[in-house]
Residue, then its C-alpha position, 0 to 999 in steps of 0.5 A: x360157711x365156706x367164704x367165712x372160713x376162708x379168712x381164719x384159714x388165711x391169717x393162719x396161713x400168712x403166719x405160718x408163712x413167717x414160720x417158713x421164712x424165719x425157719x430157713x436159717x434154723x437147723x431143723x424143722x422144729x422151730x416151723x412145727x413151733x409157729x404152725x401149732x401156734x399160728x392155728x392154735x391162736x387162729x382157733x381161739x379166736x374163731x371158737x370165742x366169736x360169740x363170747x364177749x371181747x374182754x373175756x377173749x385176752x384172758x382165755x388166750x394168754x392162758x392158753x398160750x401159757x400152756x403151749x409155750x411150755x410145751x415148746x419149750x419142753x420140746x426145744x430142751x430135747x434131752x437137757x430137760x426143762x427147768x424153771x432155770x431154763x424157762x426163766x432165762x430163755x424168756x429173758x434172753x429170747x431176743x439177744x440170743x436169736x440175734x447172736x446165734x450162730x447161724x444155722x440156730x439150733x432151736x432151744x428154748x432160747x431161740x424158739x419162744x420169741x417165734x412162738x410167742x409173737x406168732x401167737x399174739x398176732x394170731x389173736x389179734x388178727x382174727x379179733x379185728x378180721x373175724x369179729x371186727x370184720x375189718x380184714x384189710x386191718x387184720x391182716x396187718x398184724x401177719x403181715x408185721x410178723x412176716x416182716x419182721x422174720x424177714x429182716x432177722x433172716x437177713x442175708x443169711x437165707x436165699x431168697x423169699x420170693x416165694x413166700x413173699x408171692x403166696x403171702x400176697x395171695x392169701x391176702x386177696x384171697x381172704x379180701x375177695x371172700x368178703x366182697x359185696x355180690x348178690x343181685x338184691x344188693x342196692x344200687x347206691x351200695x354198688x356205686x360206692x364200692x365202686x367208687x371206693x374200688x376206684x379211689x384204692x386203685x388210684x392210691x395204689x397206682x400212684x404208690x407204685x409210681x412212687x416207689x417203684x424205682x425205688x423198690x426195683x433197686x432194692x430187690x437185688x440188694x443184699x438185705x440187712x443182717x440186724x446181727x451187726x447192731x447186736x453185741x456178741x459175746x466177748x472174752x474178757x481182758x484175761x482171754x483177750x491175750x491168754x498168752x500172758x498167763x503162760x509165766x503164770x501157770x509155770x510158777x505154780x504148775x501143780x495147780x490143777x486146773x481141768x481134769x480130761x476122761x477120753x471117751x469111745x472113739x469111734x473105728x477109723x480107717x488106718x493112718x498113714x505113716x507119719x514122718x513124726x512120731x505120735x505126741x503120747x499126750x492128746x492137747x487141748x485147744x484153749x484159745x487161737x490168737x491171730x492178731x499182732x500189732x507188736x504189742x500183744x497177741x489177741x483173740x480176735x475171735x467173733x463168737x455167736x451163740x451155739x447150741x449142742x451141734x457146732x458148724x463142722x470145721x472146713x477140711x481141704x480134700x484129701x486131709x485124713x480126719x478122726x473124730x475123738x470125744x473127751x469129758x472136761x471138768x473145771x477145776x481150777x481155769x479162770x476165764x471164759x475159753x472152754x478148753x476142748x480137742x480141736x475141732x469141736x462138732x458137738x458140745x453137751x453140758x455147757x451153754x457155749x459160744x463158738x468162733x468159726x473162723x478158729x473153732x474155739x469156745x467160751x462160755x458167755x457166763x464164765x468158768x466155775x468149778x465143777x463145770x463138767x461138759x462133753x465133745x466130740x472132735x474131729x481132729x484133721x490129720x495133714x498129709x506130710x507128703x505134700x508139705x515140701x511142695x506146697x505154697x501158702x495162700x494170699x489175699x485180703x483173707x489172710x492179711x490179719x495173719x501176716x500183719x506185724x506191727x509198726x516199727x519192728x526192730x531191724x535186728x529182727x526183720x535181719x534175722x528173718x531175711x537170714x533165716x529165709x535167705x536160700x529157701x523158695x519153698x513156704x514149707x522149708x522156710x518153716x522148719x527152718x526157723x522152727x530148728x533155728x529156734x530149738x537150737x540156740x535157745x533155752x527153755x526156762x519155766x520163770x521167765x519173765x512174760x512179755x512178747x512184744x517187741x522189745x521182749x522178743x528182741x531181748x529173748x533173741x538177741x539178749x546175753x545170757x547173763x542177763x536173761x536172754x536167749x530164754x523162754x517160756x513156750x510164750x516167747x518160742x511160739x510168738x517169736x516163731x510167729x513173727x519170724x514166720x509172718x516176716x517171710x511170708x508165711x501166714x501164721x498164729x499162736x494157739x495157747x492149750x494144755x498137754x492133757x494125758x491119753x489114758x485121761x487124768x488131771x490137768x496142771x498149770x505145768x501142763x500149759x503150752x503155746x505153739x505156733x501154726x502156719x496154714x499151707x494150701x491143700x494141707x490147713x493148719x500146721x503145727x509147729x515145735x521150736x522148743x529145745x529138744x535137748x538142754x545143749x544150745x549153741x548161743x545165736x552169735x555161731x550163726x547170726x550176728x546181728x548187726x549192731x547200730x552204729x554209736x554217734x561220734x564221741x567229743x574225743x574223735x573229732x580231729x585236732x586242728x592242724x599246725x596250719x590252723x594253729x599257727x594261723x595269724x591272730x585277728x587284726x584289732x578292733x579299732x576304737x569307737x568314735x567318739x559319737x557313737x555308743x560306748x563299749x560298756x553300753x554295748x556289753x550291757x545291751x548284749x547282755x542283757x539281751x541275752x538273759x532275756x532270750x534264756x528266761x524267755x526260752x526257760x518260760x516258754x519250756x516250762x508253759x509247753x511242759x506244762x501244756x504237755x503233761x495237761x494234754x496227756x492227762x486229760x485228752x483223750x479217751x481213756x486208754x488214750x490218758x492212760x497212755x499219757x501218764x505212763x509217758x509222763x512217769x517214764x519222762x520223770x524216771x528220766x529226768x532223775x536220771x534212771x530210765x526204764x530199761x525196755x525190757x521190764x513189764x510194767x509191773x517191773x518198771x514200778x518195782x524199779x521205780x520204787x527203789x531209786x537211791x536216795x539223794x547224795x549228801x554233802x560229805x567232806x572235811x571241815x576247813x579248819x583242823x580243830x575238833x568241831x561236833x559232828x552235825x546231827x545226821x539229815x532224816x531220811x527221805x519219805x518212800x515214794x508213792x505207790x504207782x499200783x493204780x498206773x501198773x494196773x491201767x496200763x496192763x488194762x490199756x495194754x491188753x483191752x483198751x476197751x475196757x479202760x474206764x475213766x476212773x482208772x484214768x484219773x487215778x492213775x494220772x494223780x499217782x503219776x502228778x504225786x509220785x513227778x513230785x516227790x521224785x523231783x523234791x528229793x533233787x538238790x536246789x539246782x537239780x529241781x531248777x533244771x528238772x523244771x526247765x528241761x526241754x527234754x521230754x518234748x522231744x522224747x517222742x516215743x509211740x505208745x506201742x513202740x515199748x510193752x509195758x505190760 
């Protein structure tokens, strides 16, 4: 009786193995408590059932799993409760969201059934090829794929297993030795071929370890491979991929409500001390924390993992002054996936989300609704201001992506930068001082035009105010703070968010703000303000020029030839030609007509390079690539007529340029003879161009999430491209469109696709 139970225990016990080594990268002991009901549960069916016929085994046990994976899941949902919404999606999404969890893993009905589920089905069949079959060697293969597979999703995300891994291989022996051949009445020729048996595994498994040893040896050290890099996790869409972009948005129209925010109980804190700013009288919400530049657009960057109610406490340097806050958000009116919440969020109930922990930022992988309706609870770091002046910022692989600019960053800003931090050793004063340098000499505007790539920002700098520069929405304050900020030095970021009131109430478009922070050692994150404080600015030129470039020589200043040249002797004269030789009129004509071979061999070979051109950009490439090419090709076209795009317009802004070119001039002018003649009949107007809509849309796509550029868009917008080339060029004269054809000139435009904003 008691070697026949040392098999079940066995098996039961090598599952339950697997339930410890998967239940090192969960939050608590209730996925473990989970795959040890199921290991025994599953163990004892089998064992119970040995008598009854196998078919009726399956039915008897998946009945019975039924029931205990209610009971998980039950379990799991702790005060959420457990509906058929739940169980429906937890069964369908049980493996991609074990594999996107953020890690420790909160046990959810998500995240344990898959556990549960395959601990039971190896149980089961385990002991029907051990117990029943009496193959134990056999039945212990199905724990032992299960122990290996809670292995490899463990990853390098646990310490090490070993362990486990030893007291696995013993049940193993112990439940093979239970079954060995002993007994003095056992016939000789059994002995014999049990020991022969024995001796032929012992050389099999000699010449494995021979073969595999070295092999494995080097493995035991190496870092396991974490299965979460093959999985997708869930991503912001192109709306939140730069929400920056929506700060002009929200300003026209800021009674739009979006959110409305309830503060909740705070709990005692111990008393603050004094502050060199006054306290804000609105509490902000974090929306989105952007921390990639690459002169173009501001990105998320973020990897978010799949979380459940309690979030990983954010990292706080020693000494920091830390209060904790709870807040009930209601959707009203946000689009997106970014859930706006106090920073740090710790605890979230009421919404499935999914967190970045490298920025302490949200989404919900399904999407905002109205009516969404969830809690935090955030622990807000307070820095310590007395040790600001003295401290230095970090540096390191770490921090590159927060002090990477992009590529060709005008001069005029890099000169303002090396201006601003001329005098100033210390990280923190360089800080203030672009802060008070931004405050002081520009204007916040509420209908700004978006944009804060390059040719935005240097506009927003350095632009006259007649014409729209030196003004801003928070948009451009916070990214030119950022950059000017990265260009000395200083590692910094873009926060988007809301001003929400303390005592609570709605949330509006109005309410929309962005900031920049900078991170200092011992202290974190750091806000900063650039906005104006009062409507007095003083313009830029009081104390900044920039420096201007420096226009090419004009025909008009190169200097007139002196009296010596043009008093100079004329050339001696050409002596005639012998009378053998060609004559002068052959001579011309060759010339000539060599020339005019050169000239339409050079027209024809512009035209095959244009044309070859205009193909690759069209067709190469991957979509974003093609997208890319046809905005070259239309702003090439706009060129070719005469009314390049202005490098400050957005896209949007370039295609309404584009749509109201002048017409064509006409032939005007007095009849050659003075005598009354009817007045001709008055030429048709030309047809309206093409629209370029599918252009605008691709290139704001490409612009803010190439990835997700498709081949359709490409295509159409490559054709409005070709359509709108073509009525362009017929609405020239005869010669105009001869010229248009041969013009080598945009083969030598060769401008990079980030080097002016489209979007």
């Amino acid at each position: 009786m008691l070697r026949r139970a040392v098999v079940p225990v066995a098996l039961a016990g090598m599952l339950m193995l697997a339930g410890a080594a998967l239940g090192g990268i969960y939050a608590d002991s209730l996925l473990f408590r989970l795959v040890a009901g199921a290991a025994i549960g599953s163990v004892a069916v089998g064992v119970a059932a040995r008598r009854l016929p196998s078919w009726t085994v399956a039915p008897i046990s998946a009945a019975l799993l039924g029931g205990y994976a209610a009971l998980a899941l039950y379990l799991a949902a702790g005060d959420g409760g457990l509906t058929l919404t739940v169980a429906r999606d937890a069964l369908a999404n049980g493996i991609p969201r074990l594999l996107t969890a953020m890690i420790p893993i909160e046990p959810t009905p998500d995240t344990v059934i898959i556990a549960v589920g395959a601990v039971w089905v190896a149980g089961l069949a385990a002991t029907e090829i051990a117990v029943r079959g009496g193959r134990v060697l056999l039945g212990c293969l199905p724990p032992a794929l299960v122990y290996a597979g809670a292995l490899y999703v463990v990853g390098p995300n646990a310490s090490a297993a070993t362990i486990w891994t030893l007291t696995f291989a013993g049940l193993v022996v112990a439940a093979l030795a239970s079954t060995s051949v002993t007994g003095a009445t056992t016939h000789a020729a059994v002995r014999a071929r049990a020991l022969g048996g024995a001796a032929a595994g012992l050389a099999v498994v000699l010449g494995l370890i021979a073969a595999t040893g070295p092999w494995v040896a080097g493995r035991v050290t190496a870092t396991p491979v974490d299965p979460r890099r093959y999985v997708q996790p869930p991503r912001v869409d192109s709306l939140d991929e730069s929400p920056l972009n929506r700060i002009s948005g929200w300003a026209l129209d800021p009674a739009q409500r979006l959110l409305e925010f309830r503060p909740g109980l705070v709990p005692a804190a111990a008393p603050s001390a004094p502050s060199k700013k006054p306290e804000q009288p609105d509490v902000r919400l974090r929306l989105a924390v952007l921390s990639d530049y690459d002169g173009v657009t501001w990105r998320v960057g973020g990897i978010y993992r799949n979380a459940g109610r309690v979030l990983p406490p954010p990292t706080t340097p020693a000494g920091a002054q830390v209060s904790e806050s709870q807040q009930q958000i209601t959707i009203t009116g946000l689009t997106g996936r970014l859930l706006p919440a106090v920073p740090t969020p710790t605890r979230i109930t009421g919404a499935r989300v999914a967190y970045d922990a490298a920025t302490g930022t949200l989404i919900r992988p399904e999407g905002l609704s109205d009516g969404l309706r969830y809690t935090a609870i955030s622990r807000t770091q307070t820095p310590d201001l007395d040790l600001l002046p003295i401290a230095e910022v970090p540096s390191g692989d770490a921090w590159v992506r927060y002090l990477k600019v992009g590529q060709n960053t005008p001069k005029q800003i890099e000169g303002l930068a090396e201006h601003l931090a001329e005098g100033y050793s210390a990280a923190y004063d360089r800080a203030v001082v672009i802060e008070q340098f931004l405050a002081e000499h520009y204007r916040h505007v509420a209908d700004a035009p978006s944009g804060h790539a390059y040719p935005n920002l240097a506009h927003f700098l350095f632009g006259r105010r007649d014409l729209g520069g030196q003004k801003g929405t928070s948009e451009q304050f916070a990214a030119a703070y950022a950059l000017l900020a990265r260009l000395t030095g200083l590692p910094s970021r873009v926060v988007v968010g809301f001003t929400a009131p303390a005592a609570g109430g709605p949330v509006t478009a109005g309410d929309a703000l962005a900031w920049p922070e900078v991170y200092f050692d011992g202290v974190g994150w750091v806000a900063f303000d650039p906005m104006p404080k009062s409507d007095t600015v003083r313009p830029v030129e009081e104390d900044y020029t920039p420096p201007k470039p420096t226009p090419p020589p004009s025909p008009s200043d190169t200097p007139a030839p002196t009296t010596e040249e043009s008093s100079a002797p004329p050339s001696a004269v050409v002596a005639a030609p012998t009378a053998g030789g060609p004559s002068t009129v052959l001579v011309a004509s060759g010339a000539s007509g060599g020339v005019v071979v050169v000239l339409v061999g050079a027209a024809l070979a512009v035209v095959a390079l244009r044309s070859a051109q205009r193909r690759r950009r069209l067709t190469f490439g991957d979509p974003a690539q093609r997208i890319t090419g046809a905005w070259l090709e239309f702003t090439d076209a706009l060129r070719l007529a005469g009314h390049p795009v202005p490098s400050h317009l957005s896209a949007t802004e370039a295609a309404g340029h584009a749509s109201v070119l002048p017409p064509p001039p006409r032939r005007t002018g007095l009849p050659r003879r003075a005598v009354p003649v009817t007045p001709p009949a008055p030429a048709p107007e030309p047809a309206p161009l093409p629209p370029l809509d599918a252009l605008v849309d691709a290139i704001n796509t490409a612009g803010f999430a190439p990835e997700a550029a498709d081949t359709g868009q490409a295509d159409r917008a490559g054709e409005q491209v070709v359509a709108y080339s073509t009525a362009l060029r017929e609405r020239r004269n005869w010669w105009q469109r001869m010229l248009w054809t041969v013009r080598p000139g945009p083969l030598r435009w060769n401008r990079s696709p980030g080097g002016r904003s489209p979007g």
